[in-house]
KEMAR-912761 format. One line per 2 residues: number of its first residue (from 1); for each residue z, x, y negated of C-alpha. Coordinates in steps of 0.1 Angstrom, whole numbers. Layout:
<recs>
NUM	Z,X,Y | ...
</recs>
This chain:
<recs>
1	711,637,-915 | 696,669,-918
3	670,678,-895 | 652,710,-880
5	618,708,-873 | 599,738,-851
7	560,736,-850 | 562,723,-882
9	524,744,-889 | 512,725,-859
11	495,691,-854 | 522,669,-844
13	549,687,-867 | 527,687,-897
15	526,648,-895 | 561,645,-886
17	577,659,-912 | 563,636,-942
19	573,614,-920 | 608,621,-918
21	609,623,-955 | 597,592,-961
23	631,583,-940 | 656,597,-962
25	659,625,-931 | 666,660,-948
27	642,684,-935 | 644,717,-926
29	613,741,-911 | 616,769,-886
31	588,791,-890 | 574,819,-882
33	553,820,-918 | 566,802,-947
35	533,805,-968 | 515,789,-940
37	534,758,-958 | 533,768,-991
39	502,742,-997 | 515,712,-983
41	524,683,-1009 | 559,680,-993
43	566,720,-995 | 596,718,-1023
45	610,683,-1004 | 623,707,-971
47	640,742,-963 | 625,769,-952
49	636,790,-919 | 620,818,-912
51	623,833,-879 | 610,835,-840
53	617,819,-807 | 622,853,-794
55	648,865,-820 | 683,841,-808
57	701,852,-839 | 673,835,-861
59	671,806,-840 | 711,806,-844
61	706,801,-883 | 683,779,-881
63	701,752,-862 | 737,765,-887
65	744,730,-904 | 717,705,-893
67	723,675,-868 | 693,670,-848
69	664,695,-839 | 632,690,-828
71	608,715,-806 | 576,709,-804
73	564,741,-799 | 535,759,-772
75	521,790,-762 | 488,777,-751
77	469,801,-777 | 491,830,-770
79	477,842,-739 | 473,840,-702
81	512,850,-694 | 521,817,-714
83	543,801,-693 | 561,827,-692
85	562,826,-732 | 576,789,-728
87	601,793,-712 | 618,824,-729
89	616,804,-760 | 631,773,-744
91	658,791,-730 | 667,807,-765
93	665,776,-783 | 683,757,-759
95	712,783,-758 | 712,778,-799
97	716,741,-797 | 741,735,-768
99	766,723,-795 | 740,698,-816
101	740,658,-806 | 703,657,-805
103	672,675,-795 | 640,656,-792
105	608,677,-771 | 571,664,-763
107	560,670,-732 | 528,660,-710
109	526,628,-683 | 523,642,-651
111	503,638,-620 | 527,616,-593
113	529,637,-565 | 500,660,-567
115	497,702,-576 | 495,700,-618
117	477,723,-642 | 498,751,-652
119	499,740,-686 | 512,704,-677
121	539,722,-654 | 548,748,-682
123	558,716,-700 | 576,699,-680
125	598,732,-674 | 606,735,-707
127	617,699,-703 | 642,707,-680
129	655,737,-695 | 662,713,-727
131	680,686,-707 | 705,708,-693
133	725,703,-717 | 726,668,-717
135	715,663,-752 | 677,660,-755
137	647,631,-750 | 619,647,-741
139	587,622,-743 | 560,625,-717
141	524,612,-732 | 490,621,-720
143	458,624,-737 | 467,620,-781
145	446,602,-797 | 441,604,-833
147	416,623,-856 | 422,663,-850
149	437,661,-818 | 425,681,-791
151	419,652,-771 | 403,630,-791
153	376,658,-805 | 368,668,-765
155	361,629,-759 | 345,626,-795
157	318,656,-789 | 309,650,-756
159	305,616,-763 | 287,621,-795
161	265,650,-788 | 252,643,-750
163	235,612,-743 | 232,616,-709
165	262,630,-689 | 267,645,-654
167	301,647,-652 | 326,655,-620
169	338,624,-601 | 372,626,-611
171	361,609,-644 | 371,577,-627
173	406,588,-624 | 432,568,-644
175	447,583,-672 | 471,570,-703
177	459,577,-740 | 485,570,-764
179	478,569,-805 | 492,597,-827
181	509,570,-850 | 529,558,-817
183	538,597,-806 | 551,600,-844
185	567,566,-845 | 590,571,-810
187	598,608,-823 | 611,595,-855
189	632,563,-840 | 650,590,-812
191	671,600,-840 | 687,567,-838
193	689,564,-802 | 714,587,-778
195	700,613,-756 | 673,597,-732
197	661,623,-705 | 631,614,-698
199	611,590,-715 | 573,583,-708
201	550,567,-732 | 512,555,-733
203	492,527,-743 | 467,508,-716
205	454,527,-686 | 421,535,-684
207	395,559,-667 | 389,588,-685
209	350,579,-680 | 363,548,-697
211	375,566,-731 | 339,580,-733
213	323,548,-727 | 351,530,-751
215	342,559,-779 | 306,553,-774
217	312,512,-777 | 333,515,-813
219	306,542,-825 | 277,522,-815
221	262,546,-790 | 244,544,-760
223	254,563,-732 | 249,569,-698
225	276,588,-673 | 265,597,-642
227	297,609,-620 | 289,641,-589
229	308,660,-569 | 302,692,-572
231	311,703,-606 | 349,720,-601
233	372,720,-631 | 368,757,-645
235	329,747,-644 | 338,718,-662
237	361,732,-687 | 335,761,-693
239	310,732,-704 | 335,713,-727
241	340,743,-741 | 306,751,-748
243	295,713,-761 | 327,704,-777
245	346,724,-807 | 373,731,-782
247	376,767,-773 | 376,775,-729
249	415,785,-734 | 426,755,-740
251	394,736,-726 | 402,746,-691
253	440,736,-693 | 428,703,-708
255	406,696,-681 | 429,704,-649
257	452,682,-663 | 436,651,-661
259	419,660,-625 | 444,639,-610
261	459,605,-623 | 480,607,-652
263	503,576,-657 | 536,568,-672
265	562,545,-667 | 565,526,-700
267	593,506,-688 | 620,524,-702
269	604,530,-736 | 597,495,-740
271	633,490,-732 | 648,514,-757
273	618,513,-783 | 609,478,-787
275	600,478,-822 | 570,504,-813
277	536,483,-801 | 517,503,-784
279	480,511,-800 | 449,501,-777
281	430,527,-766 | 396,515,-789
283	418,509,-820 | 431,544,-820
285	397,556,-814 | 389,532,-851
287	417,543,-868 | 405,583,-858
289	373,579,-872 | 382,558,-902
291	407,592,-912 | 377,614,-903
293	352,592,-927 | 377,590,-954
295	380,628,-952 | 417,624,-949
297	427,642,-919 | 463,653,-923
299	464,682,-893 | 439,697,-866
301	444,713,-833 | 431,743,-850
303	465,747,-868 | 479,769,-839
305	474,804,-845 | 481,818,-811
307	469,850,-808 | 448,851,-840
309	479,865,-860 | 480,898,-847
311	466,914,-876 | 469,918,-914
313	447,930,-939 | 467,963,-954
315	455,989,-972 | 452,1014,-947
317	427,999,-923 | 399,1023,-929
319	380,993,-944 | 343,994,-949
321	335,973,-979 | 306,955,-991
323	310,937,-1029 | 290,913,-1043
325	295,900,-1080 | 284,873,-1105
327	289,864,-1136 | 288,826,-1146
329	298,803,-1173 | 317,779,-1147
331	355,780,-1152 | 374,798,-1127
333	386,763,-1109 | 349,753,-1106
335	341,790,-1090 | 373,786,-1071
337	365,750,-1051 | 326,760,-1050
339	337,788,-1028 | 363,772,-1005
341	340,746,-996 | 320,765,-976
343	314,761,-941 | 320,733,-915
345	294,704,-923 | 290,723,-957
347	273,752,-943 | 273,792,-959
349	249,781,-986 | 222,810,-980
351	207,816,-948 | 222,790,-928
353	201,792,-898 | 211,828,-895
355	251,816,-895 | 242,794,-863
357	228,820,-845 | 251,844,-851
359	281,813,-844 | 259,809,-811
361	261,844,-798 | 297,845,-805
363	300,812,-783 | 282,831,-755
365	302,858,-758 | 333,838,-757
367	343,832,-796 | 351,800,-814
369	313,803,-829 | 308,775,-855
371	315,744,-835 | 356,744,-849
373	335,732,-883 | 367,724,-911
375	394,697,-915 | 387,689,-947
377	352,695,-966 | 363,707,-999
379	407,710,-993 | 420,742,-974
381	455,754,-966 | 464,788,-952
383	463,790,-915 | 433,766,-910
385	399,776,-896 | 368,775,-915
387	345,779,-881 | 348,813,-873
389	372,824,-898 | 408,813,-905
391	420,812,-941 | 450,845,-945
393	461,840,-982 | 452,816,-1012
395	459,820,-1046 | 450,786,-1059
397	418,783,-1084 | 421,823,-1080
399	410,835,-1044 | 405,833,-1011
401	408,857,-979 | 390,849,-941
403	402,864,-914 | 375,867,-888
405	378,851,-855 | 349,860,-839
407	342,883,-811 | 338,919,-831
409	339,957,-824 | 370,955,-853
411	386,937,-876 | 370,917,-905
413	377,900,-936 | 360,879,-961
415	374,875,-998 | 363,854,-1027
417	376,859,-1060 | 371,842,-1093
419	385,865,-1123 | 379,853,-1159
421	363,883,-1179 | 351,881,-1212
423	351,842,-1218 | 332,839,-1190
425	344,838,-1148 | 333,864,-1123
427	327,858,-1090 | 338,884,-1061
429	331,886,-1029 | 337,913,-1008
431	330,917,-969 | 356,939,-951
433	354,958,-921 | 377,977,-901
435	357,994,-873 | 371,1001,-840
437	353,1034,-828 | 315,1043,-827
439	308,1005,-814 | 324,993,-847
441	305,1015,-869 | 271,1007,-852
443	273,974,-854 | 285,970,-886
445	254,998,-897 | 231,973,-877
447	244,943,-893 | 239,955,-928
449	202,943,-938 | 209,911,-925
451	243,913,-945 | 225,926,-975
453	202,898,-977 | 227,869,-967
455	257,878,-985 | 237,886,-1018
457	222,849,-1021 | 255,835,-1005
459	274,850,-1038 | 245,838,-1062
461	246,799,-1041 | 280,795,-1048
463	282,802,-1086 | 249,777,-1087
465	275,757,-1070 | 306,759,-1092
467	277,752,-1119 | 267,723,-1108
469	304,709,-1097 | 308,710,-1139
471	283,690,-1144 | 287,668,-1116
473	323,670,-1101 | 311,650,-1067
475	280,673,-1061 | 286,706,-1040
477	266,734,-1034 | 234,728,-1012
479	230,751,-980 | 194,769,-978
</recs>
């Protein structure tokens, strides 16, 4: 069978499709940006379509020859009209595969009875507009647990950073957590199974007080939660946002939906699905943070773009540039990984306190700041974030180009380059700038002592770095 696969950049898709490899499934990708994928190991094992959810004629070839689709798509990050985004690209795609025997979707649980979250309605919209034609399964699960997901990370911070919680009462409320390995497992077996509707899946019911008390029990923490009644959800959305990596777009719209109870009916998936076990709350919670300690996270929420793609670094920006260079006897492939392993738990090498404050501010001011950290502490792929920064383009052991995410008067860039010259490799870095009116040029004139200063040592730290990586291939660059 050969497959299509939208969201493939995404969390779940990103896991699904080595997955369906490993089955024998032929695999193709609709996407918006094939380079996004260039990185992954199983690139040259799928085909690449490249195209939108608003273009139908792209959607059209896409689907052209393959037996089974799968859309697990969202336009969380794209704004506030995204329901409205939903559904115009449910509609298109549904219209494009009227004539296949198979769609498969992932939608949310949702409250019995009571008002939803947008969000959580938006899904189950694009649900219906799916089953129409009589051809798709869309899943329901709430909260995903496994290590990157949204859900897990929220419960994770909070947990881990906050000893002592005030939290709203609706913590007691029932909810349905459901492993990653479980959502991955039921998409993959659908393809074996006729078109379902509706199915809804989840592992044990708890409260969702009870998956911070559970976290706290398998991380050996002590913790105390102390439930009140006056914090609404937008207050309490604001906060996770602000303790947890998890920015107040999608913090918000996580929190409103579990304000109500969200259970499933497992019935029917245990009766079409009985080879899948459900995963225990605590031992998806173990297997998270046994991925995050073997540094072997495969995806992160942070794989969605959303909005961030608006720009591209071109030629005719009106760039303000700031270059940095050093010469060092490290190879270029030394240079290269010494320089994409910065940030995250890695730091920026020189002035690090500096970073915070600056990641801080941007948090006030209603940035990512540093709190998104890194997937991976030395591996990067284009489209992830490095805290504030998402990675635009890699050339491997060559170069590397940030795009800034946080809040600016412009548009930045950071690039790293590692060029051989003369026998021995020189280190690039330039700091780009793209001002938008007098604001942008004052702040960038403000910011440029400090940027002297940091960026200068930050250059000279990570050629130390790749040094030091030759001599011992374990050891990276220490942050001062």
């Amino acid at each position: 069978m050969k497959i299509l696969v939208t969201g493939a950049t995404g969390y779940i898709g990103g896991r699904l499709i080595p997955q369906l490899l490993e089955k024998g499934y032929g695999v193709r990708a609709f996407v918006r940006d094939p380079k996004r994928l260039r990185l992954k190991k199983w690139f040259k094992d799928i085909e690449i379509a490249e195209g939108d959810l608003n273009d139908r004629e792209s959607i059209e070839t896409a689907v052209n020859g393959v037996d089974a689709v799968y859309f697990l798509v969202h336009a969380m990050y794209e704004g506030d009209d995204f329901a409205e985004r939903e559904t115009r690209y449910a509609e298109n795609f549904a219209a494009a595969a009227k004539g296949l025997e198979k769609v498969v979707y992932l939608g949310g649980l949702l409250p019995d009875g009571e008002t939803t979250s947008e969000h959580l309605e938006s899904r189950a919209n694009v649900g219906e507009i799916l089953r129409r034609n009589g051809n798709a399964t869309e899943f329901r699960a709430g909260p995903i647990i496994g290590s990157g997901s949204a859900s897990f990370e929220m419960v994770r911070y909070l947990t881990e950073r906050i000893p002592v919680m005030v939290v709203p009462r609706w913590v007691k409320n029932p909810v349905q957590p459901i492993a990653v390995a479980n959502v991955i497992d039921y998409l993959v077996s659908a393809l074996e199974k006729p078109a379902l509707e509706v199915v809804e899946i989840g592992a044990n019911r708890l409260p969702f007080r009870g998956m911070m008390e559970i976290f706290a029990d398998v991380r050996g923490l002590k913790r105390i939660i102390i439930p009140v009644p006056v914090l609404t959800p937008l207050l309490s959305g604001l906060w996770v946002g602000l303790v947890t990596p998890i920015p107040n777009s999608l913090a918000v719209p996580l929190v409103k939906g579990i304000i109500h109870p969200v259970l499933g009916n497992t019935s029917k998936a245990a009766e079409h699905f009985p080879e899948i076990k459900p995963i225990p709350y605590h031992e998806a919670v173990r297997r998270a943070l046994a991925k995050i300690d073997q540094k072997a996270t495969e995806t992160r929420w942070t794989n969605s773009l959303g909005k961030s793609e608006a720009y591209k670094l071109t030629d005719d920006e009106g760039l303000i540039k700031e270059v940095r260079t050093v010469l060092t006897d490290a190879k270029p492939s030394s240079v290269f990984k010494s320089f994409t392993s910065i940030g995250g738990d890695n730091g920026w090498l020189a002035w690090n306190w500096a970073w915070k404050i600056r990641g801080l501010i941007d948090s006030i001011v209603g940035g990512p700041g540093l709190s998104r950290g890194r997937r991976h502490p030395t591996e990067v792929e284009i489209g992830e974030v490095l805290d504030f920064w998402r990675v635009e383009a890699i050339e491997p052991n060559r170069s590397i180009l940030l795009r800034a995410e946080m809040k600016v008067p412009g548009k930045a860039w950071l690039r790293f380059e590692a060029l051989e010259k003369d026998g021995r490799t020189e280190l690039v870095q330039t700091a780009m700038f793209a001002p938008k009116g007098l604001i942008g040029f004052l702040y960038w004139y403000a910011s440029y002592p400090a940027h002297f200063f940091i960026f200068e040592k930050m250059a000279k730290r990570i050629a130390f770095g790749a040094e030091a990586l030759e001599k011992s291939p374990l050891k990276l660059p220490e942050t001062v």
